[in-house]
C-alpha positions in Angstrom: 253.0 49.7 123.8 250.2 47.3 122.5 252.4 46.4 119.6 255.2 44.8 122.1 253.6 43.5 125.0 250.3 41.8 125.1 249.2 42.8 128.2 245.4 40.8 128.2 247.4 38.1 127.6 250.2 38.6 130.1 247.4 39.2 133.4 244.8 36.3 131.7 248.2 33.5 132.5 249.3 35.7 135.4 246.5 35.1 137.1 246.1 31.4 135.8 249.5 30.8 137.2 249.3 32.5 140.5 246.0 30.4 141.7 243.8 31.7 144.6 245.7 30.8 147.8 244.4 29.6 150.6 241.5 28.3 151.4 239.1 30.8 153.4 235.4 31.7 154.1 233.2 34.3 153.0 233.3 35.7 156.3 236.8 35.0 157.0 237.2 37.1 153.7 235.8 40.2 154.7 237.5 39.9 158.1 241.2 40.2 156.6 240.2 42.8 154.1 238.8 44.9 157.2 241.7 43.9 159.9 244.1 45.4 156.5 242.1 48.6 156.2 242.2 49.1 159.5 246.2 48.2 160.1 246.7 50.5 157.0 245.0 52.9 158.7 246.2 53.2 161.8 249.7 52.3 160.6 249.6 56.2 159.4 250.0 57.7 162.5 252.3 55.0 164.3 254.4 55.7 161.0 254.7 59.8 162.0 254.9 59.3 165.5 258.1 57.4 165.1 259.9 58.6 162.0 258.5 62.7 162.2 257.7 62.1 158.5 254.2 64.1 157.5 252.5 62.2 154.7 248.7 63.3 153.7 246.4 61.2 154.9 244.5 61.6 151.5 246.2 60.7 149.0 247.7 57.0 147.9 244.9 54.9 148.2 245.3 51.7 150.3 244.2 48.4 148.4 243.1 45.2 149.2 243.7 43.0 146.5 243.7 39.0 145.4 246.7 37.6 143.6 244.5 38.5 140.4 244.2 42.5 141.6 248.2 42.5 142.3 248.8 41.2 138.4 246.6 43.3 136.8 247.8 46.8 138.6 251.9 45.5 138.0 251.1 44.7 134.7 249.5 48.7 134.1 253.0 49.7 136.6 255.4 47.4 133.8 253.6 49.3 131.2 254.4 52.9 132.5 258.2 51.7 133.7 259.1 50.3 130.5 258.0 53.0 128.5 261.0 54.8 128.7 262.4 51.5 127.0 260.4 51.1 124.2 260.5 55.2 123.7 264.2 54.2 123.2 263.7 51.6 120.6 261.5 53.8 118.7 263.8 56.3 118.6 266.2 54.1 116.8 263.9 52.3 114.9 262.2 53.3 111.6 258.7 54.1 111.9 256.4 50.6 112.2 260.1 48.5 113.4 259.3 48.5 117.0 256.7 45.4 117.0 259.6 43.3 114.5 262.5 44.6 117.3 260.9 43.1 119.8 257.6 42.1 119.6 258.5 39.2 118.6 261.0 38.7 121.9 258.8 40.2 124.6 255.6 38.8 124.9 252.5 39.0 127.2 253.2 34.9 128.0 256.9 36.3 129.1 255.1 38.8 131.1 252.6 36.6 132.4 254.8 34.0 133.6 256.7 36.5 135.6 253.4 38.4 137.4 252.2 34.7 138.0 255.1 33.4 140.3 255.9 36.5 141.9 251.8 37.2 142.2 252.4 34.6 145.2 255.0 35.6 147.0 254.5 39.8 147.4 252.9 40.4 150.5 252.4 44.3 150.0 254.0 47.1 147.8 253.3 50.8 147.0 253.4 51.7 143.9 254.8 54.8 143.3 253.9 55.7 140.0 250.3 55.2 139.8 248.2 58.5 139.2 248.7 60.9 140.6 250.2 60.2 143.9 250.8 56.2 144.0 248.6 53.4 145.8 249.4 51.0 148.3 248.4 47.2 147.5 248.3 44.8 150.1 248.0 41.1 149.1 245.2 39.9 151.4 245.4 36.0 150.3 249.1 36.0 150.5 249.2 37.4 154.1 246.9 34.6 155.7 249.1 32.4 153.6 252.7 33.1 155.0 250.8 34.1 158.7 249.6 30.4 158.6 253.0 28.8 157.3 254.7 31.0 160.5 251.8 30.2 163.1 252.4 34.1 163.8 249.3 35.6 165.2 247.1 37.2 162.8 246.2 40.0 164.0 249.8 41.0 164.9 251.5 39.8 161.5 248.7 41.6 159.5 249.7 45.0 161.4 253.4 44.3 161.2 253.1 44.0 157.2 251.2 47.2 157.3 253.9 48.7 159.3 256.1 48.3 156.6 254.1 49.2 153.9 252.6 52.1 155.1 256.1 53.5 155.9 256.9 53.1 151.8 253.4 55.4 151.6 254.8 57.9 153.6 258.1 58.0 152.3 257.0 58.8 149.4 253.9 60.9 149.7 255.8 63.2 152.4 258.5 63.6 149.9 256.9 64.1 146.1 260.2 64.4 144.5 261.0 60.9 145.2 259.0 59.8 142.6 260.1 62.6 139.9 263.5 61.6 141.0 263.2 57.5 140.2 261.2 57.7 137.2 263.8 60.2 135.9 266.7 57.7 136.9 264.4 54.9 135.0 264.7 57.1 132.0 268.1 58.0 131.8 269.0 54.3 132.1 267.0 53.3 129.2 268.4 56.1 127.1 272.0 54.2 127.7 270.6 50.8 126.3 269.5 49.0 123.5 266.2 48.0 124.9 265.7 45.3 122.4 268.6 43.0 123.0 268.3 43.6 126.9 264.6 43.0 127.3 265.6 39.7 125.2 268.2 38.7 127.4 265.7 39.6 130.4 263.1 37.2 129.1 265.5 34.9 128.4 266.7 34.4 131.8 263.0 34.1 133.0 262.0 31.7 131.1 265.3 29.6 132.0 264.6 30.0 135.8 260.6 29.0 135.3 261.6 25.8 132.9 264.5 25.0 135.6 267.7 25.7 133.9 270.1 27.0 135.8 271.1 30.3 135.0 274.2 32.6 137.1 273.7 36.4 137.4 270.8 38.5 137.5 268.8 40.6 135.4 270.5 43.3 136.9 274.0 41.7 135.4 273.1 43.0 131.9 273.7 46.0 132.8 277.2 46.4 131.6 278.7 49.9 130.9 280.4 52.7 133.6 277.7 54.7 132.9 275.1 52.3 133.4 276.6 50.7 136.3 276.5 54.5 137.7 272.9 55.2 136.8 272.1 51.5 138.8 274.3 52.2 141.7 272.2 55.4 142.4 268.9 53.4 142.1 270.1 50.9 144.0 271.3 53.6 146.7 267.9 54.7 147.1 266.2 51.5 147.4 268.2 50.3 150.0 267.4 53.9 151.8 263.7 52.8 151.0 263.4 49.3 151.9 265.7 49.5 155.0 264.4 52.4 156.7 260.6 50.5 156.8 262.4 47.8 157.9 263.8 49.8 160.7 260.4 51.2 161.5 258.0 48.0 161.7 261.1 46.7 164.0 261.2 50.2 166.2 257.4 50.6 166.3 256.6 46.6 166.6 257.5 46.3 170.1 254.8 48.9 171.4 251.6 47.8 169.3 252.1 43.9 168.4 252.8 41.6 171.3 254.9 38.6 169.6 256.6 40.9 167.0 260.1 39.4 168.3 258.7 36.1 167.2 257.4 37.1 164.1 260.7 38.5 162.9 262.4 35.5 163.9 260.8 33.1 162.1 260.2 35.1 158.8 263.7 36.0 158.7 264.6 32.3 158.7 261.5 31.4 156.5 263.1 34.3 153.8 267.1 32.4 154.3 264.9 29.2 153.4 264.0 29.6 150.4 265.2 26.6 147.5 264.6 25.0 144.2 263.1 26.5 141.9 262.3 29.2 143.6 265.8 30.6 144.2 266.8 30.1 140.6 263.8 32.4 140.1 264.4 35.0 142.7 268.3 34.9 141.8 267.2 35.5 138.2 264.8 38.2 138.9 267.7 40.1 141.4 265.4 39.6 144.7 268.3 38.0 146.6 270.1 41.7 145.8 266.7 43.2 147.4 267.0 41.1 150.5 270.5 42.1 150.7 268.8 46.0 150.2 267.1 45.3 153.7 269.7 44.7 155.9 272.3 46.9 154.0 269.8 49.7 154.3 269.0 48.8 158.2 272.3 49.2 159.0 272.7 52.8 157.5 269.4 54.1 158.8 270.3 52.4 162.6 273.8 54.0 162.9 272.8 57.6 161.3 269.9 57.7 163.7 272.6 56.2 166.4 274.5 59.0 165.7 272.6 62.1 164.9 269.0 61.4 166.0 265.7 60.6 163.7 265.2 64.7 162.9 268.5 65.2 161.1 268.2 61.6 159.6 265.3 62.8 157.4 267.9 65.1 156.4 268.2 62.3 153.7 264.8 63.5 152.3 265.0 66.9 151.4 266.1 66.4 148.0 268.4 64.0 145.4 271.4 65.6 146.5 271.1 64.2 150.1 270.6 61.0 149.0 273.2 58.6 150.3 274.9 57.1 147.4 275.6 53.0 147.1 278.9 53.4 148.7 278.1 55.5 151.7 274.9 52.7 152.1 278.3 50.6 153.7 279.7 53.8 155.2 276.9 55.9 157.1 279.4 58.5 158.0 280.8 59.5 154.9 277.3 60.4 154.4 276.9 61.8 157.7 280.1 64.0 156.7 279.0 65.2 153.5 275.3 66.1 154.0 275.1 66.9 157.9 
């Protein structure tokens, strides 16, 4: 993996490119690192109470990082999620080619570029495939940052971040599979491409959107066969599951714990429509517009199963890949209701 991507190189301009954020004491410091912990903590149990989900309290660590400590732990995820990729080019490469098939293409100032911008604008994630059971990251300098820029107040953003966050925790850590069950769709996908010319074309379209040229489609556009387009429907089928059901959660739990939550969802959702320039070639590039899309699509199936049915048989939808919805019944929750319940 050293031979294609440096990846010293790719977190030294990450971080270079992301900056520090905003401006903060010492003492304010440790203050939002504590007021995380603590919202991570007792997120946990808010998390169960509503959803019935039972995660382990002791596994997934929960970290606090800078903008630096978000690149360097996605830059060790990218390495384990594009394995699978350069696995496939070095299956159909002599011995020794992989560095000339793309080496030369996909390097760690590529990389770099791409942690650096989106190092500023993630405010949490969990990562799933971190050993052995995944971690939870929370971005400490960009939550004051977007809590400021709303006027939201702190104390109630910072829990309503960890709200969400947590929920992707448990999801995942009260259901083991899920991971198995990804990683293994990440795999079959790459064995579908050539890796070489679609990591090309990927870095391509980055580097268009960072110098400002305007570029249509997505990454996820270069995905091009039936049998691709299958393997990405299915992914995307879960992530909507995924990102809309924590969405659902912060919103059902907010009301009870964090006083101004109606006005904290108000103005982020119109902060998040807002974005322009350069940033929305970037985030059209990279597919984020299709993960905002992800949120509400996924919403809207978790609201009407639960509607319907009730939260218990909802998390019907966890007990293994076959009762995941697929992308199409995403858009119609009972088809899936009919088929697994």
């Amino acid at each position: 993996m050293t031979d294609v991507i440096d990846w010293d190189l790719a977190v030294r301009l990450g971080t270079r490119i992301a900056g520090d954020g905003p401006t903060v004491t010492s003492a304010e410091a440790a203050d939002v690192v504590a007021e995380l912990r603590e919202g991570a903590a007792r997120s946990t149990g808010l998390v169960k109470d509503f959803t019935g989900l039972d995660a382990p309290e002791d596994t997934a660590p929960v970290l606090v990082v800078d903008r630096r400590g978000w690149v360097q732990a996605n830059a060790d995820g990218f390495a384990i999620v594009l394995a699978p990729l350069v696995d496939s080019v070095t299956r159909k490469k002599e011995p020794g080619g992989v560095a000339k098939a793309i080496g030369s293409r996909v390097t760690g100032a590529e990389v770099g570029g791409l942690l650096g911008f989106l190092s500023s604008k993630v405010l949490g994630q969990f990562d799933p495939f971190f050993e052995p059971h995944g971690r939870l990251l929370l971005v400490a300098p960009n939550i004051v940052h977007v809590e400021r820029q709303l006027g939201a107040v702190p104390g109630d953003f910072r829990l309503w971040v960890c709200l969400h966050e947590e929920t992707h925790r448990v999801q995942f850590t009260a259901n083991p599979w899920l991971r198995d069950h990804l990683f293994a769709q990440i795999n079959e996908l790459a064995d579908t491409m050539d890796a070489g010319s679609v990591l090309d074309d990927a870095v391509k379209r980055i580097g268009a959107a960072i110098r400002g040229e305007g570029q249509t489609g997505s990454l996820i556009d270069l995905v091009s066969t039936p049998a691709q387009q299958q393997i990405i429907d299915r992914i995307t089928g879960v992530m909507s599951l995924l990102e809309g059901h924590a969405d659902v959660v912060m919103d059902g739990v907010g009301p009870s714990v964090i006083p101004s939550v109606e006005a904290i969802r108000k103005k982020f959702d119109k902060r998040r429509r807002g974005a322009g320039g350069i940033d929305r070639l970037i985030r059209r590039a990279l597919g984020l517009d299709a993960k905002m899309a992800q949120y509400r699509d996924g919403a809207k199936f978790v609201r009407r199963v639960t509607r319907k049915v009730g939260m218990a048989d909802f998390n019907t939808v966890f007990a293994g890949p076959e009762a995941l919805p697929s992308l199409a019944e995403i858009h119609d929750p009972d088809a899936w209701i009919a088929r697994v319940l």
